[in-house]
C-alpha positions as a LaTeX table, in Angstrom:
\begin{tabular}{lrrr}
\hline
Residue & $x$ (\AA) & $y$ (\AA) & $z$ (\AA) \\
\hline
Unk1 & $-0.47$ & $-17.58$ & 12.70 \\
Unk2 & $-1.89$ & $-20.98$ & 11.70 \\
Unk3 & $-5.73$ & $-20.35$ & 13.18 \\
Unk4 & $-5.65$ & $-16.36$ & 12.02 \\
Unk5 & $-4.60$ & $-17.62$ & 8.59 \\
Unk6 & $-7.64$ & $-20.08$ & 8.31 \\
Unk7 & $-9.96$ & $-17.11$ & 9.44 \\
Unk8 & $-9.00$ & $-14.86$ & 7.02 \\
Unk9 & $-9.37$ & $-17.87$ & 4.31 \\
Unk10 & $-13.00$ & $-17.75$ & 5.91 \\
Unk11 & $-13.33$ & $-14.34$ & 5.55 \\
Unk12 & $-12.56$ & $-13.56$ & 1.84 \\
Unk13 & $-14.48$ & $-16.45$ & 0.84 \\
Unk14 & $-17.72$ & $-15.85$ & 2.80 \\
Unk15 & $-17.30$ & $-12.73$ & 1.65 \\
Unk16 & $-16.98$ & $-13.76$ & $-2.43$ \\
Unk17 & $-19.82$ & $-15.79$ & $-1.66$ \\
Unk18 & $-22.70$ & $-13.67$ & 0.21 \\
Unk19 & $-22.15$ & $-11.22$ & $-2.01$ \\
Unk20 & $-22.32$ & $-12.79$ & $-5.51$ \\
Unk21 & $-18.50$ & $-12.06$ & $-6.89$ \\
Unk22 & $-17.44$ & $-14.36$ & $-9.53$ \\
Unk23 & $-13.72$ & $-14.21$ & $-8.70$ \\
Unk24 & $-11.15$ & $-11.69$ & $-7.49$ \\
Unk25 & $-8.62$ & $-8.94$ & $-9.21$ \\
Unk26 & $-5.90$ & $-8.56$ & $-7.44$ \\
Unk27 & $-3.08$ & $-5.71$ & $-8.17$ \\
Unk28 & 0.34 & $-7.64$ & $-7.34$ \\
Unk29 & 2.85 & $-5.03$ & $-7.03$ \\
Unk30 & 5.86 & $-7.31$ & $-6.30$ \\
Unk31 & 5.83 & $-6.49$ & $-2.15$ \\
Unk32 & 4.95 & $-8.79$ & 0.79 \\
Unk33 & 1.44 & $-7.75$ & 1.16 \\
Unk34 & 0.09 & $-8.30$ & $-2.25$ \\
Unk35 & 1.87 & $-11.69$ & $-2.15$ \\
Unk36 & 0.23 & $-12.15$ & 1.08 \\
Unk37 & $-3.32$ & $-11.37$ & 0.31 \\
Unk38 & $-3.05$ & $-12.92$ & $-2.92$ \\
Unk39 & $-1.83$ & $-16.42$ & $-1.55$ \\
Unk40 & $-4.81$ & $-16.18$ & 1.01 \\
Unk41 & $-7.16$ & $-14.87$ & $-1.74$ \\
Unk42 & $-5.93$ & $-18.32$ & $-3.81$ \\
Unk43 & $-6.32$ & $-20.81$ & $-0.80$ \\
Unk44 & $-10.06$ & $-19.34$ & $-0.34$ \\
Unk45 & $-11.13$ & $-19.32$ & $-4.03$ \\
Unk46 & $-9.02$ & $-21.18$ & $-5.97$ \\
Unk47 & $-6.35$ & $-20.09$ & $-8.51$ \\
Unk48 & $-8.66$ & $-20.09$ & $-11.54$ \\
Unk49 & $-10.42$ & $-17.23$ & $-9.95$ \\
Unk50 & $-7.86$ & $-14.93$ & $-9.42$ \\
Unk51 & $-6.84$ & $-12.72$ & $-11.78$ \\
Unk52 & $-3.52$ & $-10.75$ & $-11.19$ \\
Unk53 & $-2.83$ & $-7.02$ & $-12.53$ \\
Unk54 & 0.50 & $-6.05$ & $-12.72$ \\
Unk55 & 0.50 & $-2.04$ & $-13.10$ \\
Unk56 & 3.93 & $-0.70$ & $-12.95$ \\
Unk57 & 4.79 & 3.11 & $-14.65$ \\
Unk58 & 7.69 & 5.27 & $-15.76$ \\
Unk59 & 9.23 & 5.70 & $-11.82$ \\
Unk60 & 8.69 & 2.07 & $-10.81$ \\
Unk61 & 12.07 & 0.41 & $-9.69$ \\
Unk62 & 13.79 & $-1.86$ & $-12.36$ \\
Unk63 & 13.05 & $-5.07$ & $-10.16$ \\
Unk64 & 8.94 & $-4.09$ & $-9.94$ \\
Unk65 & 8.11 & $-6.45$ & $-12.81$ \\
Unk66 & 10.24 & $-8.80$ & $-12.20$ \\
Unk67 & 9.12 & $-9.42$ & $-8.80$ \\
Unk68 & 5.20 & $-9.32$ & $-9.89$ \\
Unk69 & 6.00 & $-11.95$ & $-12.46$ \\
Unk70 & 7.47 & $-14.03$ & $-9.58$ \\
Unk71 & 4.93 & $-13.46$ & $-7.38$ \\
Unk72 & 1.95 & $-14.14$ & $-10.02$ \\
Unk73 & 4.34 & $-17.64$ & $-11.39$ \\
Unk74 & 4.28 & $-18.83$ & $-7.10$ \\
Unk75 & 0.47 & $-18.18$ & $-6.83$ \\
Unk76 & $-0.19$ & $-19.31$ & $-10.29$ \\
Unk77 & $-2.25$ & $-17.11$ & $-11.69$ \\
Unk78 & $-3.03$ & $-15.40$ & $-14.67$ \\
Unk79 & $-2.22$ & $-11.96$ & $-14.96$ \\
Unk80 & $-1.68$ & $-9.11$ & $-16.99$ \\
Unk81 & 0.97 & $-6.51$ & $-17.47$ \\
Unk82 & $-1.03$ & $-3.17$ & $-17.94$ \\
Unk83 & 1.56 & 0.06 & $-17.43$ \\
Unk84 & 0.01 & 2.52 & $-16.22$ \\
Unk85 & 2.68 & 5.26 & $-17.77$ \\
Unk86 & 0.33 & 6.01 & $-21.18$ \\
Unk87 & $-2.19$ & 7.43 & $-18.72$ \\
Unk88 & 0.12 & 9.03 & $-16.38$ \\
Unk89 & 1.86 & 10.75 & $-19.72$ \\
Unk90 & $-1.62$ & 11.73 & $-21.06$ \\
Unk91 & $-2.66$ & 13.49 & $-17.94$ \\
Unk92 & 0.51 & 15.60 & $-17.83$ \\
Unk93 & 1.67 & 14.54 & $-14.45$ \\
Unk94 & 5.35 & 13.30 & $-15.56$ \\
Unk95 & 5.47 & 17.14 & $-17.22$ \\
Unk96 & 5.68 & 18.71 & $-13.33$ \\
Unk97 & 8.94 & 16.76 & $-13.18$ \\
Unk98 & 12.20 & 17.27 & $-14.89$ \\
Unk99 & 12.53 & 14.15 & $-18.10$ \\
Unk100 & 13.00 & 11.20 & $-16.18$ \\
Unk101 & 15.32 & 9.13 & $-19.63$ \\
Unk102 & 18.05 & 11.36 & $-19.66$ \\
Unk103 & 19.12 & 10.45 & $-15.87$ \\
Unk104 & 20.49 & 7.60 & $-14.44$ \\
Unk105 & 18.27 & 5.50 & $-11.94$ \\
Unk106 & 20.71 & 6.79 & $-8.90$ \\
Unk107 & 19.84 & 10.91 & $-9.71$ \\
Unk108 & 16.53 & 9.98 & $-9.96$ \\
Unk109 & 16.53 & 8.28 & $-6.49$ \\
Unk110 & 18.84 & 10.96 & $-5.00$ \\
Unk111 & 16.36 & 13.76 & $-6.76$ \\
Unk112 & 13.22 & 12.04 & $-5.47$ \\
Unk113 & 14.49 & 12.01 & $-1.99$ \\
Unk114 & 15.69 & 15.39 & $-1.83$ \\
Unk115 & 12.36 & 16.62 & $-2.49$ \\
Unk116 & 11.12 & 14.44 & $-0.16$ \\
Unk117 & 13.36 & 15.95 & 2.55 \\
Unk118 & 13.07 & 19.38 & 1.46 \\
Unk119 & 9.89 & 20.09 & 3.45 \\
Unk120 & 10.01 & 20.03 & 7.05 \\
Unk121 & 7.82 & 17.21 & 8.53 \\
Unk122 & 7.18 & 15.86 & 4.83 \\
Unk123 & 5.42 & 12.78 & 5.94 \\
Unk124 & 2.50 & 14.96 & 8.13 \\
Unk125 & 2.53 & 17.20 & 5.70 \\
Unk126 & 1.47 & 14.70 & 3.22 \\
Unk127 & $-1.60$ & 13.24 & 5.59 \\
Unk128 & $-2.54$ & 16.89 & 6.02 \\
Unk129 & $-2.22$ & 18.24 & 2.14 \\
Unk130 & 0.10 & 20.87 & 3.35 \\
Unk131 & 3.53 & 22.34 & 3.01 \\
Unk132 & 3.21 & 24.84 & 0.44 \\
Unk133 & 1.99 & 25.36 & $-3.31$ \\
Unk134 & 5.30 & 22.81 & $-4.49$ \\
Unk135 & 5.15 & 20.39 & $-1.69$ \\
Unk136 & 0.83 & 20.19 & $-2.79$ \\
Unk137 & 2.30 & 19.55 & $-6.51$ \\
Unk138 & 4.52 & 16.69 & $-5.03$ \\
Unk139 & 1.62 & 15.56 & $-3.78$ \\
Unk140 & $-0.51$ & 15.18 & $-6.96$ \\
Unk141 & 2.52 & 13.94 & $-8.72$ \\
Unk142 & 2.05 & 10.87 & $-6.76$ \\
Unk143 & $-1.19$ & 10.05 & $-5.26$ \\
Unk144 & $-2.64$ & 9.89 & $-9.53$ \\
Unk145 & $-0.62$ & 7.15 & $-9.85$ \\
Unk146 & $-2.67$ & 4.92 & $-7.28$ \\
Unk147 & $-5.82$ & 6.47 & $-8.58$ \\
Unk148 & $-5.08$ & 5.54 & $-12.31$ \\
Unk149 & $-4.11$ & 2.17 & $-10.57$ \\
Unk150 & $-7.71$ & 2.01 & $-8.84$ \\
Unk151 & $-9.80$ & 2.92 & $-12.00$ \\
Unk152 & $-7.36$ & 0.00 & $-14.42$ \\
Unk153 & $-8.45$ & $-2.90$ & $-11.10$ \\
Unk154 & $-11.78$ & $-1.96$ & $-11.65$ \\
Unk155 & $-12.40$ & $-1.82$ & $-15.09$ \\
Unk156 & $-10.79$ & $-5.49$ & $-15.13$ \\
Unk157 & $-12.76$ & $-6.52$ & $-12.23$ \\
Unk158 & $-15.95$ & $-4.65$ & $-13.44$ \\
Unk159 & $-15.71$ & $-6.70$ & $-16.84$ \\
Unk160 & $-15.67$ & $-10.42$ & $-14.86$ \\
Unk161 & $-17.51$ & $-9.70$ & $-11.85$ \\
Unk162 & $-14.70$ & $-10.24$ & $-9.63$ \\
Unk163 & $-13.92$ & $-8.35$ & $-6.39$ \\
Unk164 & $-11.14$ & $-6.04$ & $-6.23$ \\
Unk165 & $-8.97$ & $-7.45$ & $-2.92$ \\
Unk166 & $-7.27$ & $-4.80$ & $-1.04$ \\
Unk167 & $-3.70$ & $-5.02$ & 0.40 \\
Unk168 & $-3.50$ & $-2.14$ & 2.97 \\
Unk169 & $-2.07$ & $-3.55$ & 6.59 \\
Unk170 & $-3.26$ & $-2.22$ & 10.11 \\
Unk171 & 0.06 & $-0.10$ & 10.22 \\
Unk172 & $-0.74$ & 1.58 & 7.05 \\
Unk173 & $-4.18$ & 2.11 & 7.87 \\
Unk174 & $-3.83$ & 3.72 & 11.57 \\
Unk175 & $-0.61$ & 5.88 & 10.01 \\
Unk176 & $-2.61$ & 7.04 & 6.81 \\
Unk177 & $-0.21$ & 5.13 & 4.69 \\
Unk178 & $-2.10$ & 5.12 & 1.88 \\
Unk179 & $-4.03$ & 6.73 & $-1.72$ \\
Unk180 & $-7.32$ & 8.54 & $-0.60$ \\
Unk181 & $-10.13$ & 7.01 & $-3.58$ \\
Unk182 & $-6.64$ & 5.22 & $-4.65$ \\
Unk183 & $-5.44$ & 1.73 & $-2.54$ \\
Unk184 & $-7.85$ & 2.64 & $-0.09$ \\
Unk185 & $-10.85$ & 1.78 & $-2.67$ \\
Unk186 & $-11.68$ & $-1.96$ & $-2.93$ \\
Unk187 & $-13.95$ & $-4.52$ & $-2.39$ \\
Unk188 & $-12.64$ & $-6.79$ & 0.21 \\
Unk189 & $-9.19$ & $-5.70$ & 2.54 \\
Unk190 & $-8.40$ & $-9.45$ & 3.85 \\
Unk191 & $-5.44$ & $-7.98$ & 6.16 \\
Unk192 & $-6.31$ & $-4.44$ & 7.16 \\
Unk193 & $-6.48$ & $-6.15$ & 10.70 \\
Unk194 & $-2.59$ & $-7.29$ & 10.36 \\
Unk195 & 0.49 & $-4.82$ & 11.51 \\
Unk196 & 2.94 & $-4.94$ & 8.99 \\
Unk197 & 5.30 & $-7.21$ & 10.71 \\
Unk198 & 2.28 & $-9.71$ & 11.64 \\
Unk199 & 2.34 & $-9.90$ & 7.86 \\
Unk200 & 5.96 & $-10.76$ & 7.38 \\
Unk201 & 5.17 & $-13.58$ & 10.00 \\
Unk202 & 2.19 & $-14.75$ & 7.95 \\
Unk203 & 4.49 & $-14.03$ & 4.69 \\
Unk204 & 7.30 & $-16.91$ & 6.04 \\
Unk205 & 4.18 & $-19.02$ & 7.41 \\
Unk206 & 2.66 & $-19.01$ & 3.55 \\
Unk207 & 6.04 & $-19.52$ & 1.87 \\
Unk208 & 6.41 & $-16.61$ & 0.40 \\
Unk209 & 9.48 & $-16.15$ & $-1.88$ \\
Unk210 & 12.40 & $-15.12$ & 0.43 \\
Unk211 & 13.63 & $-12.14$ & $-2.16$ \\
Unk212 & 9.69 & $-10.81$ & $-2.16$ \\
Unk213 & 10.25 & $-10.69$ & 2.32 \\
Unk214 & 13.49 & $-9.38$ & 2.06 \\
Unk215 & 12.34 & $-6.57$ & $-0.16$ \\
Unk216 & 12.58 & $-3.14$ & 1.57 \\
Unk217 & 8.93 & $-1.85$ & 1.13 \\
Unk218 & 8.21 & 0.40 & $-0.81$ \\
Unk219 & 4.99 & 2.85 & $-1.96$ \\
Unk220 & 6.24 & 2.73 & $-5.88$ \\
Unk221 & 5.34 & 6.01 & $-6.78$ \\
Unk222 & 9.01 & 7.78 & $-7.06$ \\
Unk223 & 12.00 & 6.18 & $-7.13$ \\
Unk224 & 13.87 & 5.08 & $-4.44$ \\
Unk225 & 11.48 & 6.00 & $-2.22$ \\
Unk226 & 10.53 & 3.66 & 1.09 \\
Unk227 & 7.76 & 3.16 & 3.14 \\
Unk228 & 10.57 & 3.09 & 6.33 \\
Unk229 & 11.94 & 6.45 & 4.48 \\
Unk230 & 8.48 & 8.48 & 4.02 \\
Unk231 & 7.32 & 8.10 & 7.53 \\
Unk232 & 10.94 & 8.41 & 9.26 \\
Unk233 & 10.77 & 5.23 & 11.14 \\
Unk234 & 10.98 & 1.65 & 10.92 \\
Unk235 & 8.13 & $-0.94$ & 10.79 \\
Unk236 & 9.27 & $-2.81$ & 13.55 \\
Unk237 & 9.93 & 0.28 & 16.06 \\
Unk238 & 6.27 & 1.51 & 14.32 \\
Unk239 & 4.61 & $-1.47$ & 14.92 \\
Unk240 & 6.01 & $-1.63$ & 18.83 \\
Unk241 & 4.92 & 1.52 & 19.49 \\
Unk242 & 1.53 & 1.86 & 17.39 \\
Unk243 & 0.36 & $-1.94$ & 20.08 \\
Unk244 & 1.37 & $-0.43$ & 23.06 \\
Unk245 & $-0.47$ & 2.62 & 22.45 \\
Unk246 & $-3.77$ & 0.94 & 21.39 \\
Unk247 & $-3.76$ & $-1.84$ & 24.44 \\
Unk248 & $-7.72$ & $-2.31$ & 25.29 \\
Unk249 & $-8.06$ & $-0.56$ & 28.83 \\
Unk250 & $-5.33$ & 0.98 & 29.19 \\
Unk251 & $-3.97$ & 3.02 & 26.23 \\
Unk252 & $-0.26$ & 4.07 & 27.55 \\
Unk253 & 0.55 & 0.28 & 28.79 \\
Unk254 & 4.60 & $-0.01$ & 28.46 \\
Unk255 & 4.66 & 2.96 & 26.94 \\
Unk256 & 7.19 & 3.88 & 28.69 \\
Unk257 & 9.87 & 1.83 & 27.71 \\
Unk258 & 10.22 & 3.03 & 24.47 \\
Unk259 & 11.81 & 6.06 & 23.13 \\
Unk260 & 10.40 & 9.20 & 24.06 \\
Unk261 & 11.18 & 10.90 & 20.54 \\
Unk262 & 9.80 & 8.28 & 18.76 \\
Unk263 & 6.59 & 8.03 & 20.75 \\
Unk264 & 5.84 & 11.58 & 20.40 \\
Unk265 & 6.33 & 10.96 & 16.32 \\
Unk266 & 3.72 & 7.88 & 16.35 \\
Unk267 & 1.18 & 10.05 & 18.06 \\
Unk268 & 1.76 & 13.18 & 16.10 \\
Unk269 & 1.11 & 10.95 & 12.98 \\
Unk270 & $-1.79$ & 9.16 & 14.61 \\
Unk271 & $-3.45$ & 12.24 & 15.45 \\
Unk272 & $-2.58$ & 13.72 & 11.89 \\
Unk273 & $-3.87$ & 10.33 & 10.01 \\
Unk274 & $-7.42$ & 11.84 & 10.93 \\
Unk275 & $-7.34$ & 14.39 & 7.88 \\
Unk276 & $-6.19$ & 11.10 & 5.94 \\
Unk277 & $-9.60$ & 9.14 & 6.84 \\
Unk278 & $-12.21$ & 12.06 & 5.94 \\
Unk279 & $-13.87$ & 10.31 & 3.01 \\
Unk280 & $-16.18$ & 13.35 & 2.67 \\
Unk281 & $-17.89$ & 16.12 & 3.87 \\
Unk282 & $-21.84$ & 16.85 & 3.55 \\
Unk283 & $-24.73$ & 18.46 & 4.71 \\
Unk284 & $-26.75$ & 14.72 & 5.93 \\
Unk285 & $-23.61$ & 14.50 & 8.78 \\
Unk286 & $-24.80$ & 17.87 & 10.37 \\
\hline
\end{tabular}
């Protein structure tokens, strides 16, 4: 990964350059692939242009601060810790929940994931918006969260100059993994061209702390709640699958060698990502 390491270097500093950014903001949420694209965003610019946001609310997990902080002290950057719970609160999102305080960590996680579950194909549900007037409220519950997240890297960005850096991965983006106008929305996405296990490759290849790879990922928008869990398979059976199916010139190549059952999932999700990647509708694409 040494050479595709050095081209995405290139990439976010040609980019910084051309188009007049003073630095970078960078939301470090304590996972592999803001640790990723903020060590490459460092190597390309320079620590003392990176800024680090740490944005955590009420339904983060215990360790998400933690692990920003240790993330932020390897890269060493500055950074600030800027919950986002005051604006969650105000909206009235954490009132379409039962109180969170009066529970311990484990109901929450056990309460969060029977919801989940309670719908019947939850995760293409969620790409399509569907599922019924409570599953929709599920829905909003979460996806503010990374939208209140978006507006806080922005106004911090906005007031230097700097370039908001995306951290989306080719596996999230193909499965619709992600926060319509919420992670999707940034300036520069240095590795939306990685799968998700390409990334823990390039993760051990930068030195990433080992605790920050080892750490099951995770959306960090309910508790307990996995990326490996939401979507109902692993990263390394996606990631198989998701290549095979996008070889150049010959779509189905080896194909056939992995499970049936989960093949059919990765293309029903494919296929159902598309409502996921509609940015907008208007008259001027008629």
């Amino acid at each position: 990964m040494t050479a595709e390491k050095d081209r995405i270097i290139d990439f976010i500093k040609s980019s910084i350059d051309h188009y007049g950014f003073e630095g970078a903001v960078i939301g470090i949420s304590g996972g592999v692939d803001s640790a990723v694209a903020g060590k490459l965003l460092v190597d390309a610019v320079g620590r003392n242009r990176v800024y680090g946001l740490l944005l955590p609310e009420r339904d983060s997990a215990k360790t998400t601060i933690a692990d920003s902080k240790l993330v932020c002290d390897f890269l060493g950057i500055n950074y600030s810790l800027k919950p986002i719970t005051p604006l969650v609160r105000r909206l009235g999102v954490y009132r379409m929940k039962p109180p969170a305080g009066i529970f311990p960590r484990s109901m929450q996680e056990r309460y969060a994931a029977d919801v989940w579950k309670s719908t019947e194909e939850p995760y293409l549900n969620d790409l399509k918006t569907s599922g019924g007037d409570a599953n929709r409220r599920n829905l909003a519950y979460y996806r503010t969260k990374h939208r209140f997240r978006m507006i806080r890297l922005y106004f911090e960005a906005e007031k230097r100059g700097y370039a908001v850096i995306g951290t989306t991965n080719l596996t999230e983006f193909l499965t619709g993994f992600y926060i319509k106008w919420g992670d999707d929305s940034t300036d520069i996405e240095p590795i939306m061209h990685l799968y998700k296990t390409e990334v823990f490759e390039l993760a051990r290849e930068l030195r990433i702390p080992q605790k920050i790879i080892d750490k099951k990922p995770s959306p960090d928008i309910a508790p307990g709640i996995t990326d490996e869990f939401a979507m109902g398979i692993s990263y390394s059976r996606l990631d198989s699958i998701l290549k095979k199916i996008r070889v150049a010139g010959s779509p189905d190549a080896g194909i056939e060698d992995e499970p049936e059952e989960e093949v059919r999932r990765v293309r029903e999700i494919l296929k159902t990502a598309e409502y996921r990647n509609i940015r907008n509708l208007n008259l001027l694409d008629k």
